[in-house]
N, C-alpha and C positions, 0 to 999 in steps of 0.2 A: 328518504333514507334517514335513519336516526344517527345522531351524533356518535360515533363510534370511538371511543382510543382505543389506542395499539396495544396491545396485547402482547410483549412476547412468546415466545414458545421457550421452553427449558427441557433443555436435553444433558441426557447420561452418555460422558462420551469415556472411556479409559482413559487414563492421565498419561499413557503410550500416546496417544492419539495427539492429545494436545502439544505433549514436548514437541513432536514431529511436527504441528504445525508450525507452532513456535519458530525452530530451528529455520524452516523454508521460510519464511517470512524475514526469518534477519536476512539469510541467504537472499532473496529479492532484492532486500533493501542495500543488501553493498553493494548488489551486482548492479540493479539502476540506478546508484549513485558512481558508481564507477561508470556507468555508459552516459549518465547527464556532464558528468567531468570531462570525459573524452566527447562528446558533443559540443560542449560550451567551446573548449579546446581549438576541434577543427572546426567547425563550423561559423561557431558563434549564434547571436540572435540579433541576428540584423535582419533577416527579410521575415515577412510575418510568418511564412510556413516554421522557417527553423526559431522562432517564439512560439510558437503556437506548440509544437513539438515537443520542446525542452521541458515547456507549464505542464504538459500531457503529463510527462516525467518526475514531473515535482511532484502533481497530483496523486500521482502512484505509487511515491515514497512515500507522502503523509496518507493516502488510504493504509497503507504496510505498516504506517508507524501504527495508525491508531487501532488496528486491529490485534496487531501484537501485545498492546497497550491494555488491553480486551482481554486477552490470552493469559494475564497474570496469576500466577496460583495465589 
C-alpha cells in the first residue's frame, strides 16, 4: 500500500447548522463540568474506577473544547 496522507473532506453546511452546533457543545461542556464537579465533590478519586472515570470526563470536556474551537466563524 502507497504512503497515503489524509485528506480531508470539506463540506457546505448553513451557518444555522453551525451556531446550533456550537451552542450544544458549550451546553455539553458546562453540563460535564458541572457533573466532573459534583463527582470530584461526592465521590472523589481515590479508588481507580472513580480516576478512571473522572479523566473519562475530562477527556470529554477537552474533545468539546476542541471541537468547538473548530467551530469558529
Amino acid at each position: 500500500m502507497k504512503n497515503q496522507t489524509y485528506q480531508p473532506e470539506m463540506w457546505t453546511l448553513p451557518k444555522d447548522v453551525i451556531y446550533a452546533a456550537r451552542d450544544a457543545l458549550k451546553i455539553g461542556i458546562e453540563n460535564t463540568e458541572e457533573l466532573l464537579a459534583d463527582y470530584d465533590s461526592n465521590l472523589g478519586r481515590d479508588t481507580r474506577s472513580n480516576r478512571i472515570r473522572a479523566e473519562r470526563m475530562e477527556e470529554e470536556i477537552g474533545q468539546m473544547k476542541r471541537a468547538l474551537e473548530e467551530l469558529k466563524p
